[in-house]
Each structure stands twice: as C-alpha cells, then as structure tokens.
C-alpha positions in Angstrom: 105.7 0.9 0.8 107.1 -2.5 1.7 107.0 -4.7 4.4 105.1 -3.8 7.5 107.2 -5.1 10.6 105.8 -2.5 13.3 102.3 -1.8 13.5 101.1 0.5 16.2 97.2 1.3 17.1 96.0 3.4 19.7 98.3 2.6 21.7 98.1 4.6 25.6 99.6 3.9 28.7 98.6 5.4 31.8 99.6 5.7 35.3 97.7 6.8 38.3 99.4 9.7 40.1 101.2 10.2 43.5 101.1 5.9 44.8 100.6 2.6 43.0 97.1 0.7 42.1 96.0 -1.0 43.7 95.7 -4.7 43.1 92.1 -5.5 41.4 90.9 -8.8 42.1 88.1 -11.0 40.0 84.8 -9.4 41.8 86.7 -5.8 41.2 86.6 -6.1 37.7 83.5 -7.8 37.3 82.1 -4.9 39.3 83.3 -2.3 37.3 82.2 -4.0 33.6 78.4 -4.1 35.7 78.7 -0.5 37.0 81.3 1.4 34.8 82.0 4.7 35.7 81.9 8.3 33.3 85.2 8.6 32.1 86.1 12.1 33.2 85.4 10.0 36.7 87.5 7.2 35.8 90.6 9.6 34.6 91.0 11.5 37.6 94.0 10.7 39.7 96.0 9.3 36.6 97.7 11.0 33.6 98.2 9.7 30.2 101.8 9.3 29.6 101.0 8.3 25.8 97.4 8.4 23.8 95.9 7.5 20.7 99.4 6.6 19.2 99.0 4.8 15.7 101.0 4.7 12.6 103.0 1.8 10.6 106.6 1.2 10.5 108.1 -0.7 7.4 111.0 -2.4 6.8 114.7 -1.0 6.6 113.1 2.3 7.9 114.9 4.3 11.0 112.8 6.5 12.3 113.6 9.4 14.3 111.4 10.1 17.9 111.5 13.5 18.8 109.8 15.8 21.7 110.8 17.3 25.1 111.2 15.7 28.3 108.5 14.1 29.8 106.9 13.6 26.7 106.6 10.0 26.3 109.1 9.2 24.1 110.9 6.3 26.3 107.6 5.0 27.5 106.9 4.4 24.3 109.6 2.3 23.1 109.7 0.6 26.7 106.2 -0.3 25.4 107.4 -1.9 22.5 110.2 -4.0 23.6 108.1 -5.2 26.2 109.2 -4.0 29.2 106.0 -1.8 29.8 102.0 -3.8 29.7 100.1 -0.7 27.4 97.0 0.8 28.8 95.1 0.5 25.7 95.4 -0.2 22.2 98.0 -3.0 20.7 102.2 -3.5 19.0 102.2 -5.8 17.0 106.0 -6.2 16.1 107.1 -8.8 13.1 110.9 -9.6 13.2 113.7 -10.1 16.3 113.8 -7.0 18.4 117.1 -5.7 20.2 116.6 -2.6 22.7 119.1 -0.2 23.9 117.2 1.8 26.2 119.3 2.3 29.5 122.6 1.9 30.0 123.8 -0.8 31.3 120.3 -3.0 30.8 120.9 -6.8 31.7 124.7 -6.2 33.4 125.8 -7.6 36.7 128.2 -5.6 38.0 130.0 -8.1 39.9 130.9 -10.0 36.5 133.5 -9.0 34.3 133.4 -7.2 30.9 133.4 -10.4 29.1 131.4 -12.6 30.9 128.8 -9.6 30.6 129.5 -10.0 27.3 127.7 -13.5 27.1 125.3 -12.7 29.6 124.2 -9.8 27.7 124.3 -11.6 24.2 122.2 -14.0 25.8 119.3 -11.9 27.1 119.1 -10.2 23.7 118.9 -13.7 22.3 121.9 -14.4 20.5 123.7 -17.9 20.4 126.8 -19.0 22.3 128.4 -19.5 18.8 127.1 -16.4 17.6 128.5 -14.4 20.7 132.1 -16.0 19.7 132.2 -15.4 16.9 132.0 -11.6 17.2 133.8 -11.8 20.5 136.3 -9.5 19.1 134.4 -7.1 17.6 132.4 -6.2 20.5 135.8 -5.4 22.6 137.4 -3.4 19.8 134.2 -1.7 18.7 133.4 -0.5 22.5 137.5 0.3 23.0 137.5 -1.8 26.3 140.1 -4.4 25.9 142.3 -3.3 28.2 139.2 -3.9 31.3 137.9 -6.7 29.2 138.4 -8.8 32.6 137.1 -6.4 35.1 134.2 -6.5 36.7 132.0 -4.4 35.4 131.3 -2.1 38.8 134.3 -0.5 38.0 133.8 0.8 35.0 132.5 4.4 34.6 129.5 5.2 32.6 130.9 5.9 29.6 132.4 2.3 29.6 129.3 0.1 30.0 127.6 2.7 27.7 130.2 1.4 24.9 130.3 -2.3 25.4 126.1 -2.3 25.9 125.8 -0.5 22.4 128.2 -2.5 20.8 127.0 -5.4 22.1 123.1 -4.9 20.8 124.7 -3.0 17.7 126.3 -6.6 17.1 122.9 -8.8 17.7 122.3 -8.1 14.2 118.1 -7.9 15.0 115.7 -7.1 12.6 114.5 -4.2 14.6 116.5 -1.9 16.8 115.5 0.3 19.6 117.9 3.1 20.6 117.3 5.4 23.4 119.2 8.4 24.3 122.3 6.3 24.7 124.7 8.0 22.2 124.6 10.7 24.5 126.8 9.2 27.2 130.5 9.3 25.9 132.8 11.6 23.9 131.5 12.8 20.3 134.3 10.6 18.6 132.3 7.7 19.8 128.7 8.9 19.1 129.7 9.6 15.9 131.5 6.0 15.1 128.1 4.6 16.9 126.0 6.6 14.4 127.8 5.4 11.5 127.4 1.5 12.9 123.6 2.2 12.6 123.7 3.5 9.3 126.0 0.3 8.6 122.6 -1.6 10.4 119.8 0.4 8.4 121.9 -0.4 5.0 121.5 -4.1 5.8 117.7 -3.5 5.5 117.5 -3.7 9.2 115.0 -1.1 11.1 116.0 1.3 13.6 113.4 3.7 16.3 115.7 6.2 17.6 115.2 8.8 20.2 117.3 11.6 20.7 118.0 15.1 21.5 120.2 16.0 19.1 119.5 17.2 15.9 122.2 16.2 14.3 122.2 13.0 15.1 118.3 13.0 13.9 119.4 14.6 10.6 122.0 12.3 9.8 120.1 9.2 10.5 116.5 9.2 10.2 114.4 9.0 6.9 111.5 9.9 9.0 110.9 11.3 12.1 107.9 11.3 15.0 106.9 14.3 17.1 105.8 13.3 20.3 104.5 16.0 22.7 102.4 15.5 26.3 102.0 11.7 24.9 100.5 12.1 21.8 102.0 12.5 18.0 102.3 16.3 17.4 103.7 16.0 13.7 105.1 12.8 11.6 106.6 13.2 8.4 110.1 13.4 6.6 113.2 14.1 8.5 113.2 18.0 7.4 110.1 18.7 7.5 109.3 17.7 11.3 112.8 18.3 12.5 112.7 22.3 11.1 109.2 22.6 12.7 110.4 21.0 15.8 113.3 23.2 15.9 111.6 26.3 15.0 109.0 25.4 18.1 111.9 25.3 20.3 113.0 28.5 19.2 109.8 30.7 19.0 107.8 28.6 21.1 104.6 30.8 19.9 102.8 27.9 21.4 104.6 27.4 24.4 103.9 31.3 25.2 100.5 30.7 24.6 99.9 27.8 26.9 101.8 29.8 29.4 100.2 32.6 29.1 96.7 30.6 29.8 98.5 28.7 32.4 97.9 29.3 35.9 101.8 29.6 36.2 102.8 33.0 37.1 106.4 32.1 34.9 107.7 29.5 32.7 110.5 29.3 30.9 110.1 28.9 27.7 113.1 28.6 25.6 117.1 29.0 25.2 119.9 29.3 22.9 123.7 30.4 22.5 124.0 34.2 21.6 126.8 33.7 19.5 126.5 30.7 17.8 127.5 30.0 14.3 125.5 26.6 14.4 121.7 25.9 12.9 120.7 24.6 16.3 121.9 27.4 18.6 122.9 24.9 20.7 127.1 24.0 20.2 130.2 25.2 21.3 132.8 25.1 18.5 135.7 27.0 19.9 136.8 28.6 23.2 136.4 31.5 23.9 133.4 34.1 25.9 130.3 32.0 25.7 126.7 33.7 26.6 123.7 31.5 27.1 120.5 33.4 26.7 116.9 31.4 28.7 113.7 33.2 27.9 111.2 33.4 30.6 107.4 34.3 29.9 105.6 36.2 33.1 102.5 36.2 34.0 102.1 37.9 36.9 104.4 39.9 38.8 107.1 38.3 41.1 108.2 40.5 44.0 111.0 37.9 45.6 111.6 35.6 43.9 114.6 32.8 44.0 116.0 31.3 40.4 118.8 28.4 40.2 120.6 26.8 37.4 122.5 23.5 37.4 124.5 22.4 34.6 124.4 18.5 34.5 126.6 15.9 32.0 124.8 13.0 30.6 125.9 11.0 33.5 123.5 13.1 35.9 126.8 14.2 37.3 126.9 18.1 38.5 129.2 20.6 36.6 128.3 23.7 37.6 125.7 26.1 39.9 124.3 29.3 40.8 121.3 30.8 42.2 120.8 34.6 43.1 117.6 35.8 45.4 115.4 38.7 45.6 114.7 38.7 41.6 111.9 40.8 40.6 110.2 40.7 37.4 107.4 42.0 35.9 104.7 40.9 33.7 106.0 40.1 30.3 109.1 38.4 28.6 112.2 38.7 30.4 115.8 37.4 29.1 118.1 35.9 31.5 121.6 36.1 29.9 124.5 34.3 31.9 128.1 35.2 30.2 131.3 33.1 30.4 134.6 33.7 30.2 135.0 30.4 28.7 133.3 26.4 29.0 136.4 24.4 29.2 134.3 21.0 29.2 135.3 18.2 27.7 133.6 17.4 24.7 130.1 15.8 24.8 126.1 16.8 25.7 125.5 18.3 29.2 122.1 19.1 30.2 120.9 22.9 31.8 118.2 22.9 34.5 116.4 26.0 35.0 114.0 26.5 38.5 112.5 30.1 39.7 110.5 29.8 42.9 108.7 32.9 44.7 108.6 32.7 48.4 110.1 29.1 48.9 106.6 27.8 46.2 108.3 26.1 43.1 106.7 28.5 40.1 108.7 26.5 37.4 111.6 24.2 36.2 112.8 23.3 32.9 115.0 20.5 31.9 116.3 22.6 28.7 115.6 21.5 25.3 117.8 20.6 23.2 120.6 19.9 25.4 124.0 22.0 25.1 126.6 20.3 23.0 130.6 21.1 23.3 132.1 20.3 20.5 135.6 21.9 20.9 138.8 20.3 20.5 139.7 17.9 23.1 142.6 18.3 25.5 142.3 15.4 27.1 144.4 11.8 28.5 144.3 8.8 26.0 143.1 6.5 28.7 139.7 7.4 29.4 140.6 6.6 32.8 142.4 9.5 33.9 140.2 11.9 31.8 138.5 14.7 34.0 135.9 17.1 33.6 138.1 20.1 32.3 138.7 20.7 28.6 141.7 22.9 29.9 143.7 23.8 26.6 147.8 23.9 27.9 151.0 25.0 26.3 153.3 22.0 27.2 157.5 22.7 27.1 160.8 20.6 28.4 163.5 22.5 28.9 167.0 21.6 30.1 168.7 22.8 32.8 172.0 24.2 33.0 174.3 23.2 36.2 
C-alpha cells in the first residue's frame, strides 16, 4: 500500500455544551482517577463532535471528506494540523503539514499583500529564500498584482481567499489540508485551484480535502471519507462513497426514519433543482425559470406555523429572503416548491437556509446539503473590483448621432 504518513486511532473530541470547562486543577484530577464516575454520568452535558475515528492514510493519496454540516469534518482536520488538543485517541502525522482551513489564517490585515506574503510563508514554515523565490508565482497564481501593496483589510474575501491558497498551494508540504476554501471565488478560479492540487498530488504529495461539491470530490479524490454526527459512516473509493452519499442526500430513507422517530414535529429533509440536467441536482447551467423543490417530513400536525428561507454566498453575505405565516401542514411529506423567473447570480456556490417554526418555537432549520452551484455564463467587470452580485445578461450598442 506504501508509505504510511497519517495514522489516525480513535480519535474523539468533545466539548461540553452551553459554557466552557471549567479549569481542573491537580487534586481535581487526582479525585476523579480515585472516584471515577459511570460514563453515561460523565457524558452528560457534552456532545461528541468526533468518535472512534481510525483509519491510515498513505502517501501521494488525496482523500476526499465528505458529510453535512455540523458533522465533524473541520474539527477533524483542525485536529490534525494542530490547532484542536483531541479528547481521546492519537494523529500521528509523518511528513511537513500545510493547512488551508479558514480564510485568511495567519493575515494581519493592517499589512500589505506582500508583506502577508512573507508572514504567511513564514507561519507555514517556509524559508525567506524559499518565499523569493516563488514571489512571483504566488501574485500571478492568486491574480492580485495589481493590490500586491495594499493592505490586506481592503481586500474582499475573494482576494485573501486567492493569495492564502496560493500561498499554502506554493509551500510545497508533504501533506495538505484543504477546507471548504475553493468555495469562496468564481468557478474559473476553483477550477485553476483544483488543477494546482492535482499538479500537488502528481508530485507524490498528499492532500485531505473537505468539500461540498461533488465535482470537485470526483475530480480529485482517489478515496473518499463519510463523516456523519462525528463518526465515519462509509470509506471507500471515490464512486462508491460519493454515489451512496449522493443517493442519501437524495432519498434520505434514513433521514426520514430518524425523523420520523425524532421528537421533531418537522424536518427538512432534502432538496434539489426540478429541472436540472445535472447528476447532482444541484447547478444552474443556463438562464432561464428555475424551481427549487425542499422536502419536509411531518410528524405531527402544524396549525400556524412560520417558514423562512435565506439564500447566503460563500462569503456569509445575504442574497435573497422570504418567509410567509399561517402555513398549515399535515402529517406526512410535503413539497415546498419556490419558482423563479430567473437566478441572475454571478457564478459560484451560495448556500440555502431553511427554518419552520410553529408559534414563535423553532421546530427546524437546515443549512442545505449540497450547496447550490451557478454555473452560467458570466456577465461580469474584468476587475473583480467593480463586480457585483448580479449575473445580469445585457445587449450592449453605440450608436451615432445625427445633428
């Protein structure tokens, strides 16, 4: 199989809920290895973000991290690079690590692009010399020489998204860890960042990945983990735990079930595009009437209740809103379809969040899985800059007048 560089077991990290805890001291401890506790006693109060995670990663591999929100997927590689103390169990890691987990990691925004530049080199571990040397190659790769001397507080997201990946794509580490980052910034750009891994994993280098997207999975990974409620659902090739993925997504048979032994009177369970062409159900190509379609399971009848949407880009940023009152559903499945005319966004992942509430008590909210990707052709300014939010597509004509 090769050369072991990551070797994981039972690893767990847990958090106690609703405040911090508290600070033990030496008789604390002592106390509790002389009078431990059951462990249904000691559990209570805290929540396992991860548990019993084990498995092996080997060199030149890029593995793909999978699973909704919440599920434990960036506590897990926080874990690894060493931003995050586990619980339990160990990570043993063989090999220079480089970590792309938040955007922006490691900046000061008062300093300028370059001097970021070295700063950031630095923290990941790279050389003056080194940094120098591929001085160039950072600017061009993240398209920013025009702010190269700018402080970084003015540039938009997008912006320090492209110079942080470029400059931990250009570390050259053994082993890289990539977190939802490619999802910040226009698809021309994810899909020159994805090729720069694939440039990385040629090299022999290895790559964890978490993302959202499919696609990006597909194209990338050689295998791929399934992480749900903190513990490994499914690992395996990239088809075979991407399709089962996918198809849980889509039928979420055992979604249904767990809501429909749930104490929830709803829950949403899943969504999709109605007309789609794509295998995901989840991209706009073209423009042109868009419906969205969200599936809601219900347990028990709701006489008034209150549901709201909120379309969000990958900046956090709001596009778009509604709500409507009074909504009365009975026990069962229910559809809720929302037509458009048209999503004249400009291309890139934007994020739906679902919430239905009946009498002012939150009954559910979903952060939607996988997020919506538009993928139509751009109409949009050169400069980043003076982009906006609108993918508006406009017939543009000079003509001269006569006096």
């Amino acid at each position: 199989m090769g050369e072991t560089v990551i070797k994981i077991n039972n690893l767990g990290k847990r958090y106690k809920i609703g405040k911090k805890e508290r600070y033990q001291t030496l008789r604390d401890k002592l106390s509790s290895l002389f009078n431990p506790t059951d462990k249904e006693t000691k559990d209570s109060g805290f929540i396992w973000a991860l548990k019993d995670i084990t498995f092996d990663v080997y060199k030149g591999e890029v593995i793909g991290i999978i699973g909704r929100n919440g599920a434990g997927k960036t506590t897990f590689l926080k874990i690894l690079s060493r931003i995050t103390k586990p619980t339990e169990g160990s990570a043993e890691i063989m090999g220079r690590v480089g970590s792309l987990l938040e955007v922006g990691t490691g900046f000061h925004p008062e300093l300028t692009g370059r001097e970021n530049i070295f700063l950031n080199g630095a923290i990941l571990g790279m050389a003056k010399k080194e940094i120098q040397s591929k001085f160039d190659e950072i600017i061009a790769f993240a398209e920013v020489e025009q702010f190269i001397d700018t402080p970084v507080k003015y540039f938009s997201t997008g912006m320090s998204t492209r110079l942080a990946f470029s400059v931990a794509a250009h570390f050259e580490p053994d082993i890289l860890f990539v977190d939802e980052v490619l999802a910040v910034g226009d698809l021309k750009f994810q899909k020159k960042c994805l090729n720069r891994m694939g440039d990385v994993a040629k090299a022999g280098r290895t790559i964890l990945f978490v993302s959202h997207q499919m696609n990006q999975i597909r194209r990338l990974c050689s295998k791929v983990i399934w992480i749900e409620e903190g513990q490994i659902r499914k690992a395996g090739s990239t088809a075979e735990v991407a399709t089962a993925y996918e198809t849980a997504m889509s039928s979420n048979s055992w979604q249904k079930e767990s809501a429909a032994g749930s104490n929830k009177m709803a829950r949403f369970v899943r969504w999709d595009i109605a007309d789609s062409e794509q295998e995901g159900k989840n991209i706009v190509t073209k423009f042109g009437p868009v419906t969205i379609r969200f599936e809601l399971i219900v347990n028990k009848e709701i006489k008034r209740g209150h549901h709201g949407i909120t379309l969000y880009d990958n900046e956090g940023k709001i596009m778009w809103g509604w709500a409507v009152d009074d909504l009365k559903l009975s026990e069962g499945a229910h559809t809720l379809t929302y037509s458009f005319p048209t999503m004249p966004l400009k291309p890139g992942g934007y994020n739906w969040h679902l919430s239905l509430y009946e009498e002012g008590d939150l009954i559910d909210e979903w952060f939607c899985t996988p997020e919506i990707i538009i993928d139509t052709e751009s109409y949009q300014h050169p400069v980043e800059r003076w982009n906006g939010v609108l993918n508006l597509p406009c017939k543009f004509t000079v003509d001269k007048l006569s006096i």
